[in-house]
C-alpha positions as CSV (number, residue, x, y, z in Angstrom):
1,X,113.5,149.7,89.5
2,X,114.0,146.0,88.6
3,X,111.3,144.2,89.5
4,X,111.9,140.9,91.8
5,X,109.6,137.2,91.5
6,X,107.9,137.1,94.6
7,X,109.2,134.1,95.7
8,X,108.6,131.3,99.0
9,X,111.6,129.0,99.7
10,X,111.4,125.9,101.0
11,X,114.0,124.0,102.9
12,X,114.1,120.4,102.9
13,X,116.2,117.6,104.1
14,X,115.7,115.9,100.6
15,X,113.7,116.3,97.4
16,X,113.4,113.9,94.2
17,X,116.5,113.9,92.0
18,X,114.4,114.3,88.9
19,X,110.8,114.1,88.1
20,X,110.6,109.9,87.8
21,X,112.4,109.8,92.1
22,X,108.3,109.3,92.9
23,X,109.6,107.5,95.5
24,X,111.1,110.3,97.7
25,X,108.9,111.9,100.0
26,X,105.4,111.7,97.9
27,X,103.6,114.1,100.7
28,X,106.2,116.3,99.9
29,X,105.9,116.2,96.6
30,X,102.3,116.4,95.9
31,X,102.4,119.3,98.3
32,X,105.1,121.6,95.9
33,X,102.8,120.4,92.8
34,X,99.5,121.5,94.7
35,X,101.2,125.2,95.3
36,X,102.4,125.6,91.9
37,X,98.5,125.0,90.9
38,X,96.7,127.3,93.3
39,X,99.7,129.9,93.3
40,X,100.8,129.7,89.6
41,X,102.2,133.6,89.8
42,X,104.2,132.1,92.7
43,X,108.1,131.6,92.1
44,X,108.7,128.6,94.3
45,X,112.3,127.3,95.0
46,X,113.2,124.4,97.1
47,X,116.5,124.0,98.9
48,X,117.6,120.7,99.6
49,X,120.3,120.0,102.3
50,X,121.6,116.4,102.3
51,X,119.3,114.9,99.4
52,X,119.9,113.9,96.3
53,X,123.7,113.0,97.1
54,X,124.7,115.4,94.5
55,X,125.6,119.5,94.3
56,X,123.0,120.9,90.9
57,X,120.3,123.5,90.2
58,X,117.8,121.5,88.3
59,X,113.9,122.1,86.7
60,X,110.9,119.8,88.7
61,X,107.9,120.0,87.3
62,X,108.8,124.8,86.6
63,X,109.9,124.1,90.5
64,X,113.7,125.4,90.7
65,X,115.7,122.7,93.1
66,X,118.8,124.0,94.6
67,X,120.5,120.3,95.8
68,X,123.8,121.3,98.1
69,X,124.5,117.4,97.9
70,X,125.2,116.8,102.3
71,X,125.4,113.2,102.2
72,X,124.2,113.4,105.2
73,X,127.6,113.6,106.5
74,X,128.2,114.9,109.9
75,X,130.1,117.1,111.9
76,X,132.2,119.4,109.8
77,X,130.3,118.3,106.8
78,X,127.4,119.4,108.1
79,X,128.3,122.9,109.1
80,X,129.9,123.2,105.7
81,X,126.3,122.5,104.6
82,X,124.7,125.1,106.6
83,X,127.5,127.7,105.8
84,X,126.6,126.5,102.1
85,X,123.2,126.7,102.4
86,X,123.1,130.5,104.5
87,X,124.9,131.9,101.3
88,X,122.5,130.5,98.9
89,X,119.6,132.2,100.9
90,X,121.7,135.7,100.6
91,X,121.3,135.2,96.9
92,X,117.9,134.4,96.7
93,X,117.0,137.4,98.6
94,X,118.6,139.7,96.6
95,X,117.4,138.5,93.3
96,X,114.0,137.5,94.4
97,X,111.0,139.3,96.5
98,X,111.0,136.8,99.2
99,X,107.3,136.1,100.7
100,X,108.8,133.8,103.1
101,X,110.6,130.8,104.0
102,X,108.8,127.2,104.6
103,X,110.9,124.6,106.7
104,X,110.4,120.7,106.4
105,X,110.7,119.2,109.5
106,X,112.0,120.8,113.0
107,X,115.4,119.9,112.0
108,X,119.0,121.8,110.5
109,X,116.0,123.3,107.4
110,X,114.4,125.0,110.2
111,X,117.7,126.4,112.1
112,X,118.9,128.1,109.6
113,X,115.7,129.2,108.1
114,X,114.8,130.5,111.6
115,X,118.2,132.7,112.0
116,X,118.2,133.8,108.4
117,X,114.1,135.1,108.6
118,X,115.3,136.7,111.7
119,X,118.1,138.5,110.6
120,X,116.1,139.3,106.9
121,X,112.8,139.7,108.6
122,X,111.3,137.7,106.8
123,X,108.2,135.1,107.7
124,X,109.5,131.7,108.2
125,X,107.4,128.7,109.2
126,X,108.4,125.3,110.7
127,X,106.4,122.5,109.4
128,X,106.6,119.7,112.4
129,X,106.2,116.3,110.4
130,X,106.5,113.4,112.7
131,X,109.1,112.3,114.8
132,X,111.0,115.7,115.1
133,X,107.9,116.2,117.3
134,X,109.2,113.3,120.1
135,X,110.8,114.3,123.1
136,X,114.8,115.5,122.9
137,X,114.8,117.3,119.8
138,X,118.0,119.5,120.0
139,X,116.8,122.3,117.7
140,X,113.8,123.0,120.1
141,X,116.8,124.5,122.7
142,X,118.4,125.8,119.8
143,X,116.0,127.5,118.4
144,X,113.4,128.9,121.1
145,X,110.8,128.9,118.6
146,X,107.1,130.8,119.0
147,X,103.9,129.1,118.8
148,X,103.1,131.1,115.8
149,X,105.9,130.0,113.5
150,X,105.0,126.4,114.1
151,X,102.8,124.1,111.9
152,X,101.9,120.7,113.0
153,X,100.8,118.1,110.5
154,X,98.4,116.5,113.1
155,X,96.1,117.7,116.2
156,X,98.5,114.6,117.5
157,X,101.8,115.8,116.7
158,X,100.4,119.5,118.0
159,X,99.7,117.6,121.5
160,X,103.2,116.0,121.9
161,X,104.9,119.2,121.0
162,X,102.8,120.9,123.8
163,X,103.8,118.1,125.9
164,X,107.6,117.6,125.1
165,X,108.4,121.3,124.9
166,X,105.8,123.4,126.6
167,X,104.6,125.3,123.1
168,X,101.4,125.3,121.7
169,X,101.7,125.7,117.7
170,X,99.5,127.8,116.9
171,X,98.6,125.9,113.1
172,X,98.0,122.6,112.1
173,X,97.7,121.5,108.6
174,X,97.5,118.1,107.8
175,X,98.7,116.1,104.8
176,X,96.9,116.4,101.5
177,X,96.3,113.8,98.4
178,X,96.7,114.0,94.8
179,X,93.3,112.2,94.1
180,X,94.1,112.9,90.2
181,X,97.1,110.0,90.7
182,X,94.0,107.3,91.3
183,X,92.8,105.6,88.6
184,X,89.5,103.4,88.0
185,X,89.5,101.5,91.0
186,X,89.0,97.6,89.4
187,X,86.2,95.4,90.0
188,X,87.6,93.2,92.3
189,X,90.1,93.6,95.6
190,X,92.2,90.8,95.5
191,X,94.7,91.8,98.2
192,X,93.3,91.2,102.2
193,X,95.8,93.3,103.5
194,X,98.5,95.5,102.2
195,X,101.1,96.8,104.1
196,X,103.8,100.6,102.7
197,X,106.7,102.4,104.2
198,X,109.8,102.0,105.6
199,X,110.9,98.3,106.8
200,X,112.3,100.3,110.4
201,X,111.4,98.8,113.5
202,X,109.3,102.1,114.3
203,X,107.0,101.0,111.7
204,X,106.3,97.6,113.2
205,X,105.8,95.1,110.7
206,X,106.4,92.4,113.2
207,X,103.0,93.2,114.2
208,X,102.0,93.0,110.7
209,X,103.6,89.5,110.5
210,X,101.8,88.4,113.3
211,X,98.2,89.6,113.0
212,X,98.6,88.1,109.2
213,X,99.3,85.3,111.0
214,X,96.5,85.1,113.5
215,X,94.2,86.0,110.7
216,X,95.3,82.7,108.8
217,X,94.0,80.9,111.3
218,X,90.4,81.4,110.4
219,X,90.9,82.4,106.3
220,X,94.0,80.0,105.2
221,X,94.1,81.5,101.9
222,X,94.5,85.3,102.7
223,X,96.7,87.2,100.6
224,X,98.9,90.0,101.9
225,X,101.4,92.8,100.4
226,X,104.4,94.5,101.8
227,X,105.5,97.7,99.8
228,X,109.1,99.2,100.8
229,X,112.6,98.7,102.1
230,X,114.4,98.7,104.9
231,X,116.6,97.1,107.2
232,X,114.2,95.0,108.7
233,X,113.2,92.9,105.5
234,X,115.6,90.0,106.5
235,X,114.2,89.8,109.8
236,X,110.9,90.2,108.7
237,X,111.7,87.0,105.8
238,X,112.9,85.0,108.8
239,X,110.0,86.2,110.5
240,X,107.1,84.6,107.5
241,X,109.1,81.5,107.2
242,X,109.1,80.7,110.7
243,X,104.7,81.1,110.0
244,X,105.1,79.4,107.3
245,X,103.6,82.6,105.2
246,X,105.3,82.3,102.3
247,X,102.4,81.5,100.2
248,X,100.4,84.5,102.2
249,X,102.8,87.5,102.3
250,X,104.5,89.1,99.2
251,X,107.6,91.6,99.6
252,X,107.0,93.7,96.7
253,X,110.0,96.1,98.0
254,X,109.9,99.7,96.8
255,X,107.9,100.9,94.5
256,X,106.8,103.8,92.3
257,X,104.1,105.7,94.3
258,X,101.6,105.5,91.5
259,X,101.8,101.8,92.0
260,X,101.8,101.3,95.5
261,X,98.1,103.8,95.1
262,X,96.7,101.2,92.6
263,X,97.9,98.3,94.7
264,X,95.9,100.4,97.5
265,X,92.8,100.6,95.4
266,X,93.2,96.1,94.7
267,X,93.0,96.0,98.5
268,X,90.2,95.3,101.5
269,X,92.1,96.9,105.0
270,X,94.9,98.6,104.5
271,X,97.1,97.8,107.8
272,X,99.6,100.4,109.4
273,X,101.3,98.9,112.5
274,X,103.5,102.0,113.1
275,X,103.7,102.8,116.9
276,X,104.2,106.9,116.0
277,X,102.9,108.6,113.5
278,X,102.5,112.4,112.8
279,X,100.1,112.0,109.7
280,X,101.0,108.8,107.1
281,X,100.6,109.9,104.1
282,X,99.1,106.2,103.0
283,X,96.2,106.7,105.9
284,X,94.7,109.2,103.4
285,X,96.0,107.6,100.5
286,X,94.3,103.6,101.6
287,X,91.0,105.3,102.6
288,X,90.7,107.8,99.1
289,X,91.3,104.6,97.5
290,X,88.5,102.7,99.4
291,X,90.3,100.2,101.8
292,X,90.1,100.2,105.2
293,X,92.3,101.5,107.5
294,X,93.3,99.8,110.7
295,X,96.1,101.7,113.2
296,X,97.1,102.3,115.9
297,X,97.6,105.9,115.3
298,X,94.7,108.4,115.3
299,X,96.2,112.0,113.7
300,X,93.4,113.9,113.9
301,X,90.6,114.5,116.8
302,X,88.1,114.1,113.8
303,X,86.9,110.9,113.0
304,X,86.7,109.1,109.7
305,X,85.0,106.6,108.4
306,X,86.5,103.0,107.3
307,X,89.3,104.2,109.9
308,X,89.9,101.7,112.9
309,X,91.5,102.6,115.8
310,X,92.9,99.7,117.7
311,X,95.1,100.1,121.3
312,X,97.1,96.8,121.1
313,X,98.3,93.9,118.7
314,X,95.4,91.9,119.8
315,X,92.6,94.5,119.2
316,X,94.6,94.6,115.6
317,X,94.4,91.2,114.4
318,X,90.7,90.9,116.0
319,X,89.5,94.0,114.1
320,X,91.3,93.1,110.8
321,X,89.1,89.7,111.0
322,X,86.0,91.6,112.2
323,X,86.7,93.8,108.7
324,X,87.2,91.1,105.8
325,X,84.3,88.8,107.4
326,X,81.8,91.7,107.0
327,X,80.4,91.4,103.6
328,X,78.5,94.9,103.4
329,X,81.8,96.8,104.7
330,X,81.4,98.9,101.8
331,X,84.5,100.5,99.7
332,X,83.8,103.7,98.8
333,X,86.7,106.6,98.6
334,X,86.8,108.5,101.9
335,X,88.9,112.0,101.3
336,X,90.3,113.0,104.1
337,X,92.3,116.3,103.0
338,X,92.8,117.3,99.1
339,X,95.9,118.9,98.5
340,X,94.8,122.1,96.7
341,X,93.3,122.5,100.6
342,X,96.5,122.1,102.6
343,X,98.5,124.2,100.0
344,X,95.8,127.2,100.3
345,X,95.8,127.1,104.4
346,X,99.9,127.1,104.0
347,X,100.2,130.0,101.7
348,X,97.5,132.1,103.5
349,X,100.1,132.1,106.2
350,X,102.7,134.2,104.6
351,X,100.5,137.1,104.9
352,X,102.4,138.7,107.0
């Protein structure tokens, strides 16, 4: 009898188009790495839906990627997706001992990965990563899905699923860091506050813009950094000019995630204005690198320390002064969750 890879599939909205697209979805990322360490017997494939805009089978880092190329394209496009992706999973399991099936985000991943473990019976988890946690998520009707096969990144996000939709999941797993990407944190922080992620207006850098510029007020020559893209950036120009900021507040637009980490480790508060948040990836990322974290959004019931929790845009810019005027606030790496962890606490599910 032949004998089949044991093998976990994971089905994702998107995945990097080759090894240097550091950019796309870096959680994501250092998680696939961080099984392929602790699990190196373990065939791992990822199937990607709509991202890279392109149909190939390609190598990332021994990981197979299987990219069906969506476009995110709707309607008919879509289904021809799903119809595209259903068959590929009938392959895999008949060439491949299939442990399980892993779902990014509570989304189409997760619909069809649900239906096809159920049909297969085979294990297949839902990992709930942020706002597919919100209230009139489609694929929570569609779907039906049980406690047990749903992970949430954040005690948080496990609340608001409990409150939008009635089900308790019964694991959470946060987000885990890479802490070999960090390099010899230099001598001197020469950035006040730095700023990474989407230019959306969910992530709020309006408020950023504005407690930079309450913060002037009292240190004129404070220097600031905005990592990322989005459509907000024009706004947000309009927004520092009208401050007169310029000299304040760099756009550094996006950048490789290996940079925006050593940018993290140049800076004193690391400032995350986002009104919703299932775990940010950079909250671990800032404090591992020694800033301070100031936010709105509290993921876990655990506290941590150099992590401030403010309610409102007032409490922000008054706690981000409080911060840079206190000389012994100290900068040492706080690690909140180490990869190797969260990839060991998701494999040990597929026991089953």
């Amino acid at each position: 009898m032949e004998n089949k890879p044991e093998t976990l599939v994971i089905l994702s909205p998107g995945f990097p188009a080759n090894e240097a697209d550091t950019a796309c979805m870096p959680p994501q990322q250092i998680f696939v790495k961080a099984l392929k360490e602790v699990c190196p017997g373990l065939n791992v494939i990822v199937l990607t839906f709509q991202y890279p805009f392109f149909a190939a089978e390609y190598d990332w880092y021994g990981v197979k990627v299987i990219a069906i190329g969506g476009k995110e394209r709707g309607r008919l496009f879509r289904l021809f997706t799903w119809v595209k992706a259903w068959f590929i999973l009938r392959k895999l399991n008949k060439e491949n001992q299939l442990l399980g099936l892993l779902s990014f985000w509570f989304g189409e991943c997760a619909f069809i990965g649900n239906y096809f473990g159920r049909l297969n019976n085979l294990c297949h988890y839902s990992w709930l990563l942020g706002q597919d946690a919100k209230s009139g998520n489609k694929y929570f009707r569609w779907i039906k899905p049980r406690g047990d096969s749903l992970i949430a990144l954040s005690d948080f996000l496990a609340k608001e699923i409990k409150k939008n939709y009635g089900i308790a999941p019964l694991h959470v797993v946060p987000v885990g860091i890479d802490t070999g990407l960090f390099g010899e944190a230099p001598l001197k922080r020469d950035i006040d506050i730095l700023g990474a992620g989407s230019l959306i207006p969910l992530k709020q850098y309006d408020v950023f813009i504005d407690a930079l510029f309450f913060v002037k007020n009292f240190l004129p020559d404070i220097k600031a950094v905005i990592c990322g893209k989005g459509p907000e950036l024009e706004h947000l120009k309009i927004r520092v000019a009208n401050y007169k900021l310029e000299n304040n507040l760099t756009f550094a637009g996006e950048l490789p995630h290996q940079e925006v980490l050593a940018l993290m480790q140049r800076t004193k508060i690391f400032l995350h204005p986002s009104n919703y948040e299932g775990f940010g990836a950079v909250l671990s990322e800032a404090l591992y690198a020694g800033a301070h974290v100031v936010s709105f959004c509290k993921p876990m019931t655990k506290n941590f320390r150099h992590h401030h929790v403010v309610k409102n845009k007032e409490e922000m810019s008054a706690e981000i002064l409080t911060v840079l005027k206190d000389t012994k606030r100290g900068h040492d790496p706080v690690l909140m969750c180490p990869a190797q962890q969260i990839a060991k606490n998701v494999i040990s599910l597929f026991a089953c």
